[in-house]
N, C-alpha and C positions, 0 to 999 in steps of 0.2 A: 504494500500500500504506500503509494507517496502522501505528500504534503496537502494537496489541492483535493484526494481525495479521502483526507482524515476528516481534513477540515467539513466537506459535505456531511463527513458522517456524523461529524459532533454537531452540525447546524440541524442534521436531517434528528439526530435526537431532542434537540432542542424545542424543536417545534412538534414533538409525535405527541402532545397529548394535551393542549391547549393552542388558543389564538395565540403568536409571544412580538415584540414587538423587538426589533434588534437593539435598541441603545438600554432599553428596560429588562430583556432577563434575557437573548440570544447573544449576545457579546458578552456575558458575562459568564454563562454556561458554558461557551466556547471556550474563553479564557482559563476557566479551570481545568477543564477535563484536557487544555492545550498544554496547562502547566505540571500537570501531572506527567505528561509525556516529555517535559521539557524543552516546551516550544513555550515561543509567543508567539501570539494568533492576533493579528490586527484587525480592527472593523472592515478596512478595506474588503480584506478575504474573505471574511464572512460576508459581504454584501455579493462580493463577487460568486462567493458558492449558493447563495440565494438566489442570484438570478439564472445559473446554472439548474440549481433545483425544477426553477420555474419551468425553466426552457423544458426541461426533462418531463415536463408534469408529475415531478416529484411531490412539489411543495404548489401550493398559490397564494398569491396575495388577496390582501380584504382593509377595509375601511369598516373599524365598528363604532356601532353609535346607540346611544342609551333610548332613540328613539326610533320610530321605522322608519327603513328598513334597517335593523339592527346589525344584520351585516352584509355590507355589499362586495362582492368579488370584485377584484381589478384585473385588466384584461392582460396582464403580463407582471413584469418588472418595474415599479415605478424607479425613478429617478430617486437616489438618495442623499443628496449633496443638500438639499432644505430643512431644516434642521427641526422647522415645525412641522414640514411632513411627514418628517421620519417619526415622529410619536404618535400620530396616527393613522401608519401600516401596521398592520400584525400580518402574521405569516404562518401558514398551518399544513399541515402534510396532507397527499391525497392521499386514497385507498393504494394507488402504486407503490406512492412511496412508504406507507406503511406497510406493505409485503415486505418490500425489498430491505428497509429498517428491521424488520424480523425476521428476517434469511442472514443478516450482513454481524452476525451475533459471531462468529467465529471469526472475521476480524476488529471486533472492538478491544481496546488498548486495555480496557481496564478490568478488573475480576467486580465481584457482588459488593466489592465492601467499598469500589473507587480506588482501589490501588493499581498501578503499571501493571501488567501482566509480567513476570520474567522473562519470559519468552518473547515477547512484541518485539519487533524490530522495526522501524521505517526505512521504505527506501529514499535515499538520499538522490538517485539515479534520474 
């Protein structure tokens, strides 16, 4: 597993089981399970494996709102450089990408308890 495809998989767990919005708990989720591996993991890349997700119809984006329509899909990737728009995207995995997050169990980095696997290795290549 390289770098670009950890990171989807830390992004792709991040979002398997609520809306999460990236600067509020996906950057931060990322972060950790990056630094248990001994990486730092920048927002950039997580934005960038987000729109990868998307592409993949892994993940979609959404707008949620306390009034109807409570959540609305956005037709791709939005733009994340606006700083008030980025707190109201969240981002949620589809039925694909939840197969493929529950197939992709034998290479996650980490054991039950959140510690490095001994054995994980990244490729560098």
């Amino acid at each position: 597993m390289n770098r670009n495809e950890l990171v989807r998989l830390f992004v792709l767990n991040a979002i398997s089981d609520d809306y999460e919005n990236v600067d509020q708990v996906i950057l931060r989720s990322v972060a950790e399970d990056g630094a248990k591996c001994g990486l730092t993991i920048e927002r950039s890349e997580v934005v960038h494996a987000l729109a990868g997700l998307i592409e993949d119809g892994l993940a979609k984006a959404y707008l949620l709102s306390g009034t109807a329509p409570h959540v609305t899909e956005l037709p791709g990737m939005p733009a994340m450089n606006i700083p008030e728009k980025d707190f109201e995207t969240y981002f949620y995995i589809t039925k694909k990408g939840m197969d493929l997050h529950l197939h992709e169990d034998t290479c996650w980095p980490l054991d039950d308890e959140g510690n490095l696997k001994p054995d994980w290795r990244l490729d560098l290549a």
